[in-house]
N, C-alpha and C positions, 0 to 999 in steps of 0.2 A: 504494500500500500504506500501508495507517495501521501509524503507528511509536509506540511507549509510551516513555518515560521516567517515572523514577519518585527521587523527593528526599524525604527522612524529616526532618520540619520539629519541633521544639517539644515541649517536654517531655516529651509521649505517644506521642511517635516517633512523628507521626504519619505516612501516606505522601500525599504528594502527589502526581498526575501529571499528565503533561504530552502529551498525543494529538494526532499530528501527521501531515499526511501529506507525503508527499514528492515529489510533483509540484507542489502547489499550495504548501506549507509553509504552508494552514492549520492551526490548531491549536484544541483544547479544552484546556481548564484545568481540571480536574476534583480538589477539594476542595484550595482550598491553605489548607495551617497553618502559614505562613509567619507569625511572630510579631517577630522581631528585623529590625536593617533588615539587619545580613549573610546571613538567610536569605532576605528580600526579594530582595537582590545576586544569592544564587545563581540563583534562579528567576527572576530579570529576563534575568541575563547568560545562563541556558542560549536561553532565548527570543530576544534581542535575537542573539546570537551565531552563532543557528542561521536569521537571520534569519526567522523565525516571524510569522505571521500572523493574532493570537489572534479566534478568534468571538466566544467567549465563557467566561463560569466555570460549570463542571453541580458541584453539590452533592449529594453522593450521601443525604443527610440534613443536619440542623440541628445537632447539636453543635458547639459550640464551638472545640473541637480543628480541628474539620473546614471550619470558614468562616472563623475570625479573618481569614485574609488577604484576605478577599475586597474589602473596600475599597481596599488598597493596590492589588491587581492590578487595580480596576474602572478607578480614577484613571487609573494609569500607561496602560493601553490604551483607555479608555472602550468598555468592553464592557456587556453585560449579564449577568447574574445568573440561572441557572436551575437549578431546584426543584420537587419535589411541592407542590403548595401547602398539604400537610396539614406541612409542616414550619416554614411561617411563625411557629406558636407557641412553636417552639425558637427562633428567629431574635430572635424580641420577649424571653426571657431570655436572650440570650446575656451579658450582666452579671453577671449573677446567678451562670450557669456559671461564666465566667471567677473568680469569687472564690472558688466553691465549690471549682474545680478547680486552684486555686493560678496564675493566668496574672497577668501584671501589668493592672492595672487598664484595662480596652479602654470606648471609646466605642460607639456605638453601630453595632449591624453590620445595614447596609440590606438589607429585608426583599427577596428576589427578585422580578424583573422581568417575568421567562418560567415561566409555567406547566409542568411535563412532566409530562405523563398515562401510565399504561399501554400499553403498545405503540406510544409515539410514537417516531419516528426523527430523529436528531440525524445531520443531512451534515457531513462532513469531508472537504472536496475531491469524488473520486470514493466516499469510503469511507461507511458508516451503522452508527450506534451504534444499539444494538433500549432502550426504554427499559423495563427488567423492574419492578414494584411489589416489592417484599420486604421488609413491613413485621414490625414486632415486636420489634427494638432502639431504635427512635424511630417515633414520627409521619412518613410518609411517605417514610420510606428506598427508595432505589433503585437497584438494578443497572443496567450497564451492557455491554452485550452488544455485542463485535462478532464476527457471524457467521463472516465471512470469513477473518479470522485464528484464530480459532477461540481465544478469551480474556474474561473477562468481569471487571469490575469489581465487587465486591462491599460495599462501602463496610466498614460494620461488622459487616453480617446474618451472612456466613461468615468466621472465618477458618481455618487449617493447623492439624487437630483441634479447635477450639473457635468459637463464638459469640459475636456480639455479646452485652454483658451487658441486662440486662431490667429492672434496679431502679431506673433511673430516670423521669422521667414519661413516662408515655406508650410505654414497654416491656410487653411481653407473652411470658412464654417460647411459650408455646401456638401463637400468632400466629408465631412467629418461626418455630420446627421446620414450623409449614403451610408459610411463606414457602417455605424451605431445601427443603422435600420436594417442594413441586408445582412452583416456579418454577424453582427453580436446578436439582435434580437432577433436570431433563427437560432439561437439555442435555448435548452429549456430554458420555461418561465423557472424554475426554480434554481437553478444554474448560481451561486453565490460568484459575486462578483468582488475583489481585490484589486484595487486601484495604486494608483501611483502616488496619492495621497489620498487621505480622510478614509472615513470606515466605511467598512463593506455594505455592501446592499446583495439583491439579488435581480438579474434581469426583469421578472414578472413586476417588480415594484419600480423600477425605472421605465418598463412600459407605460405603465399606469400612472407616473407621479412627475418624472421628469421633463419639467417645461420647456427643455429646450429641444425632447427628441420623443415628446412623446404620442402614440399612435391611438 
């Protein structure tokens, strides 16, 4: 069974998680914004701890928020790095972010390794993350689907009544609401949904309640 944990890193609170399963205690690392080295600490120690077996880091998009740690946790485990590849051109300003966004001054954050396409599947021990496109808050943002548990990771595209926001490069509200309406609300209504900030919801109540996407 794939197990979630979930740690709120960096001044955008942002969520981090941590996809693990528990036969094998492989794991994913899915968008750490681990910024300070005590929030490094936490997210090393829950790994190390739970003796975990990381594959690798999925980026659920390019912001800033959402990758700064990705060098620290590449090092510490030497993993690799995986991404839409339409998000490499968030990745090449991630400086620029950083200053825009008030972070302390960051080096440069290595561009991803591993490609993930539409409908590609990411193994975790026995378990398979579904690779969803849900583009329209960034350049190749994407969900993270796993069926079985019946839970999906939504980076920024959805969150508990609201949306990723669209003004910045490479945002589209248009885009975003197609995303939200064809990709994500075609799985179950009861599907819990895990966002890139704030707490969860689940599809069937974002159908129903979300004024910005709702049917």
């Amino acid at each position: 069974m794939l197990k979630l944990d979930s740690f709120v890193f960096n001044h955008f609170s942002e969520n981090t998680y941590v996809l693990w399963d528990e036969a094998s205690h492989e794991c994913v690392i899915v968008d750490p914004g681990c910024v300070t080295s005590s929030e490094e600490g936490i997210l090393f120690g829950f790994i190390d701890s739970h003796r975990l077996k990381p594959l690798m880091i999925v980026n659920t998009h390019g912001h800033v928020d959402h990758v700064i740690g990705n060098n620290a946790v590449k090092r510490r485990y030497g993993i690799s790095v995986a991404a839409h590849p339409d998000t490499h051109h968030d990745f090449t300003q991630s400086k620029r972010q950083a200053v825009w966004l008030g972070f302390q001054p960051v080096g440069d954050i290595d561009l991803p390794d591993v490609d993930l396409k539409d409908n590609e599947e990411i193994q975790i021990g026995d378990n398979v993350l579904e690779v969803i496109c849900t583009p329209g808050h960034a350049r190749g943002s994407i969900s993270l689907f796993a069926r079985a548990e019946g839970w999906v990771l939504t980076g920024d595209a959805l969150f508990c009544r609201s949306i990723g926001r669209t003004d910045l490069p490479g945002g589209d509200f248009a885009e975003l609401r197609e995303s939200i309406r064809t990709r994500l609300f075609t799985l179950p209504d009861d599907t819990e949904v895990f966002s890139g900030h704030g707490e969860s919801t689940t599809i069937g109540e974002e159908k129903d309640f979300n004024p910005f996407v709702a049917v």
